[in-house]
N, C-alpha and C positions, 0 to 999 in steps of 0.2 A: 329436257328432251322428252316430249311428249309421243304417246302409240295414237293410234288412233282410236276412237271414241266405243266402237265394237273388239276390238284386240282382244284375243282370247288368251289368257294365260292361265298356265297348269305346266301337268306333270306326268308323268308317263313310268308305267312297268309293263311286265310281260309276264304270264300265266306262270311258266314252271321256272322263273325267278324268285317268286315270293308268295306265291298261292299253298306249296306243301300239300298236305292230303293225297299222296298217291295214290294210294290204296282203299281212299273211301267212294262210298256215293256212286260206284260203277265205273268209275274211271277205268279206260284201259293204260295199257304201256304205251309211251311213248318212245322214237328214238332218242332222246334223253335220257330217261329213263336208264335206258339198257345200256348207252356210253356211259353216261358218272357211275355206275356198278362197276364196268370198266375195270379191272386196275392200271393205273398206270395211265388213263386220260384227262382228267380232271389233278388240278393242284388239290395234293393232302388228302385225295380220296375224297373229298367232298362229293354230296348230291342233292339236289334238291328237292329229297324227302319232306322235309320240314321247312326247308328255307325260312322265311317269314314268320308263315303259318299263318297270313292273308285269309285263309278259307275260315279257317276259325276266330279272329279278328278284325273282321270287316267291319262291324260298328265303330269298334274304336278306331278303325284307321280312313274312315270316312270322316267320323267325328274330326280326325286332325286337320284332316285336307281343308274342310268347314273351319274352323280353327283360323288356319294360316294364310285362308282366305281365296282358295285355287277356284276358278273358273272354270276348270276343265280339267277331267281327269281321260288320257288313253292307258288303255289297257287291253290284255290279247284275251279271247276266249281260246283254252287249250282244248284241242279238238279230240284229245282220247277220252274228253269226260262226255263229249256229244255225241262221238261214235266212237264206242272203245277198240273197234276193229275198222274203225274207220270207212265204214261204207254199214246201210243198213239202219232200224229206226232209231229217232233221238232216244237217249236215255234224259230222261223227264230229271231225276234228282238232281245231273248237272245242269240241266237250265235253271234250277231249285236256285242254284247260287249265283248264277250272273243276273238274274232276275231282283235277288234281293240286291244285288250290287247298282243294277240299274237305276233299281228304286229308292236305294239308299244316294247314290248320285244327285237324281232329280227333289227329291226331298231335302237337298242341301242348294239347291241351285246350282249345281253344279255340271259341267256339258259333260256325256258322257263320247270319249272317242274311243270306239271299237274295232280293235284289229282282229281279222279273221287268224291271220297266222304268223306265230312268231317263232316259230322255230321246233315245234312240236309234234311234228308228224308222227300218227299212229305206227306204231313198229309195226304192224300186222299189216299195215301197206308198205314199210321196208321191206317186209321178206320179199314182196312182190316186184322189186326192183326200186321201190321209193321211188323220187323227182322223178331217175332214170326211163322209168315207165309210164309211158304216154296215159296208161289207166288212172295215174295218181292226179291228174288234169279234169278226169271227167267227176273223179269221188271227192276233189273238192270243189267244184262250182256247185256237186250236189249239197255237200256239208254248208257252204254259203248258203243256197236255198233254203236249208231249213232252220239256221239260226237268224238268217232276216226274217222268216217268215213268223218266229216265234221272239224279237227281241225289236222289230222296224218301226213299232209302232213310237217306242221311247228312246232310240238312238238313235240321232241325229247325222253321225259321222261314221263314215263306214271305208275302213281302210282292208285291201284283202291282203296283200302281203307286208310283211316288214325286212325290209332289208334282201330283197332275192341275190345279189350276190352273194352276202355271207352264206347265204342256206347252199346256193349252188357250190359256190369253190370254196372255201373252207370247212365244208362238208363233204363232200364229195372231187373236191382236187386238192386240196391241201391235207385233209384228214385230220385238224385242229380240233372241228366240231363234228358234233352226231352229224350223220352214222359213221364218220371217220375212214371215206373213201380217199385216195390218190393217185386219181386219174383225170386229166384234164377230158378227156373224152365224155367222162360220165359226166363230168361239169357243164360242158357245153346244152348235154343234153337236159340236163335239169336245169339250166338257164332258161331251154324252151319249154321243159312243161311248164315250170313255176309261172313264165310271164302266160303261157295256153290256158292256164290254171284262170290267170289272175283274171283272163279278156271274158271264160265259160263266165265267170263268179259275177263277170259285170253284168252281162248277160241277164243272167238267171234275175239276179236281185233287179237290175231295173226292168224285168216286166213284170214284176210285183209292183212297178209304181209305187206312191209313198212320197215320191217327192224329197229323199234325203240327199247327202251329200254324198258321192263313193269318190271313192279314190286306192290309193298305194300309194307306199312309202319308202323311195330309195333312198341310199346309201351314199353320199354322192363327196367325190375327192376332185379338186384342181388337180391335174398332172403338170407336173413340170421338172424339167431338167436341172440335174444337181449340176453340172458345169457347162459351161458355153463350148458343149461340145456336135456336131453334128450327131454323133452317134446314141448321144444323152438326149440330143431332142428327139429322135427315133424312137429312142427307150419309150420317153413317155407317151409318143402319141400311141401306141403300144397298149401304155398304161391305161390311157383314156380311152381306146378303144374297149376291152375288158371291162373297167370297171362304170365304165360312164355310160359310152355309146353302144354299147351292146343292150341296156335296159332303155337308154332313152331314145332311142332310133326307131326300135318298132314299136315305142308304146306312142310316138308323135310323129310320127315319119311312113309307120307302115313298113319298115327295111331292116333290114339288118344290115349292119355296117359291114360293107363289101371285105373292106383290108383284114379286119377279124377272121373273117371267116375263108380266107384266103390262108393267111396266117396257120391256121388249123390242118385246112384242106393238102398244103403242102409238107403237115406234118404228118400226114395220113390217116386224119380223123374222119368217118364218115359219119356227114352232115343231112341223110337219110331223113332225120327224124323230123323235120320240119316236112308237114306238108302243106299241100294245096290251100289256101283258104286258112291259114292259121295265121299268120296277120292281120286279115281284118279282123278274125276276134281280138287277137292283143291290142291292134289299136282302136278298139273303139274309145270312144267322148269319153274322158273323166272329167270328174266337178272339180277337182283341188287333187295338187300333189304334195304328198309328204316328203319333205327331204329331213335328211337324219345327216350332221353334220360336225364332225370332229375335228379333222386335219387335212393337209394337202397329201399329196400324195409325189412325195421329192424322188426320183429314179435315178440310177446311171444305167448305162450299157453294161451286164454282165454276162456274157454266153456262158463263161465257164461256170456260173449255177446251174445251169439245165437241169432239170429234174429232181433239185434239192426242195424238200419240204419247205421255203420258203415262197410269201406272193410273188407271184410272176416272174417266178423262174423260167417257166413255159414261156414265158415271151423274150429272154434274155434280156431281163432286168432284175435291177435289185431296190428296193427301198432303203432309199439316205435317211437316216435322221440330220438335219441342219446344226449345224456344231453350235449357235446362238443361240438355240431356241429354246425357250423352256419347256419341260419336260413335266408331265403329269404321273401318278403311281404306278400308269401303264405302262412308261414312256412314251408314251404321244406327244408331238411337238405343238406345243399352245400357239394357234395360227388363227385367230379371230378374222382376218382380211379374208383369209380362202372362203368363209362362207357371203362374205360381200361377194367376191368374185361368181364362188355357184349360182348363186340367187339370182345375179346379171343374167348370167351366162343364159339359167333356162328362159328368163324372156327374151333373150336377141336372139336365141337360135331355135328355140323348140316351144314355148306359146306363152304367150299372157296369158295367164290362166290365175286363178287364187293357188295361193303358196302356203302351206302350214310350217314350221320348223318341228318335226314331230320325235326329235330328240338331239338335244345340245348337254354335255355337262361334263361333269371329269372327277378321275378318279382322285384323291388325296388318302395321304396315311394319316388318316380322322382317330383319335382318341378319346375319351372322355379325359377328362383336366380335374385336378382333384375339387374343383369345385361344384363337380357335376354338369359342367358345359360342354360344348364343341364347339372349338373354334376353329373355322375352315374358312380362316381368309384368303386362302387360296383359289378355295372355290367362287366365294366373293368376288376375287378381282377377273376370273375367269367368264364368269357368264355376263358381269359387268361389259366386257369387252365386248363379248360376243351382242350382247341386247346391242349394245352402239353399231358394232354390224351390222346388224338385220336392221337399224332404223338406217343405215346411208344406203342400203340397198332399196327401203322403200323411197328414199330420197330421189334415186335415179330410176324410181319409179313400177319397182316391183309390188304385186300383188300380192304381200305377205299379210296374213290376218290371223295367225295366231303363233304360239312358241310354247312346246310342252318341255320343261327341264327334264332332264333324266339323271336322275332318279329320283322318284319319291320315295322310298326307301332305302338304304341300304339292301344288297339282296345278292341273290344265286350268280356270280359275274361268267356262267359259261366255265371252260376250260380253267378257268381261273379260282373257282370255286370261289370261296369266301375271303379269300385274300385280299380283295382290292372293293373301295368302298366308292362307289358313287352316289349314295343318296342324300336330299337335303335334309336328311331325317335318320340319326344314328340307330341301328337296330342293335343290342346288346344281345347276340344270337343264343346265349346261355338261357336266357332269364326272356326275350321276345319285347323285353321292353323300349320302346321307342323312346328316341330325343330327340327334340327337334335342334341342327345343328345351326351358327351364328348364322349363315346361307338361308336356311329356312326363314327366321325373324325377315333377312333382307330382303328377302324375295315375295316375303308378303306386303311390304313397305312398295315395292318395286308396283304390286299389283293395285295396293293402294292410290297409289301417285299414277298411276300408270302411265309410268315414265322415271326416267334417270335424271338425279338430281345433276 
């Protein structure tokens, strides 16, 4: 099972995952930062002080990716170390280090993919109201501006958000992640700056010209109905409204999906903060969309959750786990078809456009084995599945041209802290020393053959 001749393959993290260094080189706070201090929001107290410690192991961990053969590494620039107050000039030391990173990249042959933001907003723009605040929309297109303007010339791939629902409503409606709001109203509203965010950010960078690739990277789940119930297929279109249609409608459509925000409106949310003219920003032209792709998204009709700190309770539904399915260290149900399905989906309804996968992988309770290995053939047979996905969707003719595994490390898992391990790369978080796990060796064989035996 052959990719095609250009297929990019690599690997993907995210700044305060596995970078560490809070405290150095001018960085300011982020809202991470000030959640995993938190008591009581993070698993065991974890934070991602040190995580990795990426900032001071970059050769080595460049050396590995060179190594194991990766094409392409994405990775976020955290924006407290570029504006540690988040508005105002670069601080020059943190360019100090994605600059060696850039260059440590391209010196290996390796594509560098650059996400503007992955979940790191300056705290000193939370006090300000964060997403909530239409202000947090114009101080990142500016933050955009000045790290294209100081990193465009050697990065090729430029994604400005990762993941905007997560950042909106389990940040701000669920209260899971920084800043640990629970209010669907503040969600909604940080739906709209984040996408107003992401259309200034286009903006900005393409009238620097350069010629690169921009885009974003959602989050993207099938909905569908746990029983052949009218009320269960309500649930999800619900679902899909929320988590699908509310990013992909105005960033291709120009709209915001009517029923959504109907939805809201009847719950007595004012929808004020949209103005005039902010959809054509959101939808201007992107070159390539990054989809980030775990599991389907199984509902039933549940009213009686209403306003339980569970997803989509607000919409009275609940998330099924599938009683067959197998279950990863998250519990996520292993559903390799659902991203055939996504991949369709955005060419029949929203554009042939180039497709990136810009994170696929899963978590396992990975060990070292007393003979100094990791053996995660679990992980193995997972992304196995998934690669054969993504080739029958280019089969039926999607424009998929590369797949970043996640994780290349072990690292900082969020809320979850150091408990759950997704990298093809064991990190012994005592000692900082990497292994590469049985998935690593395969996945460079994968990239070798490029293609599935």
């Amino acid at each position: 099972m052959r990719f095609p001749e250009n297929f990019l393959w690599g690997t993907a993290t995210a700044a305060y995952q596995v970078e560490g260094a809070v405290n150095e080189d001018g960085r300011g706070a982020s809202i991470w930062d000030t959640f995993s201090h938190t008591p009581g929001k993070v698993h065991h107290g974890d934070t991602g002080d040190i995580a990795c410690d990426q900032y001071h192991r970059l050769e080595e961990d460049l050396d590995l990716m060179s190594e194991l053969g990766m094409q392409a590494y994405r990775f976020s620039v955290a924006w407290p170390r570029i504006q540690p107050e988040g508005s105002g000039p670069a601080n020059q030391k943190g360019f100090d280090f994605y600059r060696r990173l850039v260059d440590g990249l391209r010196q290996r042959s390796i594509e560098p993919m650059l996400t503007l933001y992955h979940w790191d907003l300056p705290q000193a723009l939370e006090d300000l109201g964060g997403w909530t605040n239409r202000d947090t929309s114009e101080r990142f297109a500016e933050y955009a501006g000045i790290v294209y303007e100081a990193l465009s010339d050697n990065v090729g791939f430029w994604i400005t958000l990762n993941e905007p629902w997560v950042s909106a409503w389990m940040g701000y409606g669920l209260g899971v992640h920084a800043p640990g709001h629970k209010d669907s109203a503040r969600a909604l509203a940080a739906t709209h700056h984040l996408l107003l965010g992401h259309g200034l950010a286009m903006e900005r960078m393409r009238s620097a010209g350069d010629g690169n690739q921009l885009g974003v990277t959602l989050n993207l789940h099938p909905a569908r109905p746990s029983r052949d119930r009218q009320a269960d297929r309500e649930a999800a279109r619900r679902v899909d409204g929320q988590a699908n249609r509310l990013y992909l409608d105005p960033l291709f459509r120009g709209e915001f999906p009517e029923d959504v925000f109907s939805h809201y409106r009847e719950r007595g949310v004012d929808l004020s903060f949209v103005h005039d003219d902010d959809l054509v920003s959101i939808s201007v032209p992107i070159d390539f969309l990054g989809i980030n792709y775990y599991f389907r998204n199984t509902v039933r009709d549940a009213p009686e959750e209403q306003g339980q700190s569970v997803p989509f309770a607000d919409l009275d539904a609940r998330p099924v786990i599938p009683d067959a399915a197998e279950k990863t260290a998250m519990g996520w149900p292993v559903e390799p078809e659902g991203l055939t399905e996504i991949l369709v989906r955005i060419k029949e309804e929203y554009a042939d456009l180039p497709i990136y996968v810009t994170e696929n992988g899963r978590a396992v309770h990975d060990y070292i084995d007393p003979e100094g290995d990791v053996d995660d053939e679990e992980r193995v047979s997972y992304l196995d599945a998934h690669f054969r996905a993504a080739h029958e969707a280019m089969d039926r003719g999607v424009d998929l041209r590369g797949y970043m595994v996640w994780s290349f490390l072990d690292n900082f898992e969020w809320a979850e802290g150091y408990s759950k391990r997704f990298g093809i790369v064991f990190v012994e978080y005592g000692t900082q020393r990497r292994v590469p796990k049985s998935s690593a060796r395969w996945y460079s064989e994968v990239i070798r053959r490029n293609g599935l035996e």
